[in-house]
Steps between C-alpha positions, in 0.01 A plus 500: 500500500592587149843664424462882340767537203609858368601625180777511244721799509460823350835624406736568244840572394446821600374429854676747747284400805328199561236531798392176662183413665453202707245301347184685309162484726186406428378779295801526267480111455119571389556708253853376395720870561739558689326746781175454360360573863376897412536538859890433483717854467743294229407740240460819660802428650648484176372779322685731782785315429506493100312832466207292270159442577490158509176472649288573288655278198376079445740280631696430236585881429608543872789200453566663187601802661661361749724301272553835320620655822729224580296324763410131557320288658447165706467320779739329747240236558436253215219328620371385886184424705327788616151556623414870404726742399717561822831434514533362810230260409779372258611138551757244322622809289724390181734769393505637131857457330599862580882464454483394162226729408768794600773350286242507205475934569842668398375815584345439894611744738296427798257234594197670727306264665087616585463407858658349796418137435671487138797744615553173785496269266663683218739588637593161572491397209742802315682438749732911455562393162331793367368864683153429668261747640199416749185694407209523737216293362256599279239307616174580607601326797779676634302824601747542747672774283317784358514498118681825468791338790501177254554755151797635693676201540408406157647770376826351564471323125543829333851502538586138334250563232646856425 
């Protein structure tokens, strides 16, 4: 089975919140985005919490603004074997360097991790050295929350970013 690898970073010295993924699934690894899947809530999500349509802007506008508004991004998964995009289809998972990614942010507030699988292994990995917060996935595949319950926990971000 070939091993799935995710991408660098997306932060800055002004990152306030860094959200983690897991690993990015098979549609974002097609087109080489972070959730390039247009049925993933990622950026709707985000526009209700930034108050910017990011939806309609090319991919490299939307990390724009969110490196404007103080967010980053990555994944708690650097690379592992996974047929399709679910995560519990993930096997042999090798972790991304998150500590010393956090020493490089002066600014971080609070690390929110996107989903139950990289808020497990996150947190493991922070290990209470910094704030976390466990968001509901935005996944297509966790319909088990409506979107609007998912933008209410979401909007828990405002408050670090403000």
């Amino acid at each position: 089975m070939t091993r799935k690898a995710g991408f660098p970073p997306v932060v800055d010295a002004n990152t306030r919140v860094l959200i983690l993924g897991s690993l990015p699934g098979e549609a974002s690894l097609a087109v080489q985005q972070y959730y390039g899947n247009p049925r993933n809530a990622f950026w709707r999500l985000m526009e209700g919490v930034l108050g910017v349509a990011l939806v309609a802007l090319n991919y490299e506008a939307r990390l724009t603004a969110l490196l404007a508004h103080g967010v980053g991004l990555w994944d708690v998964i650097a690379e592992a074997e996974r047929p399709g995009s679910l995560d519990a289809a993930i096997r042999d998972p090798a972790a991304n360097d998150l500590l010393a990614l956090v020493e490089t942010l002066p600014a971080l507030r609070v690390v929110a991790f996107n989903g139950g699988t990289a808020a497990k292994l996150g947190e493991r990995l922070i290990g209470g050295r910094i704030p976390t917060i466990a968001l509901p996935s935005s996944s297509p595949a966790h319909a088990a929350r409506t979107f609007e319950h998912k933008a209410q926990a979401w909007a828990a971000l405002k408050n670090p970013l403000s």
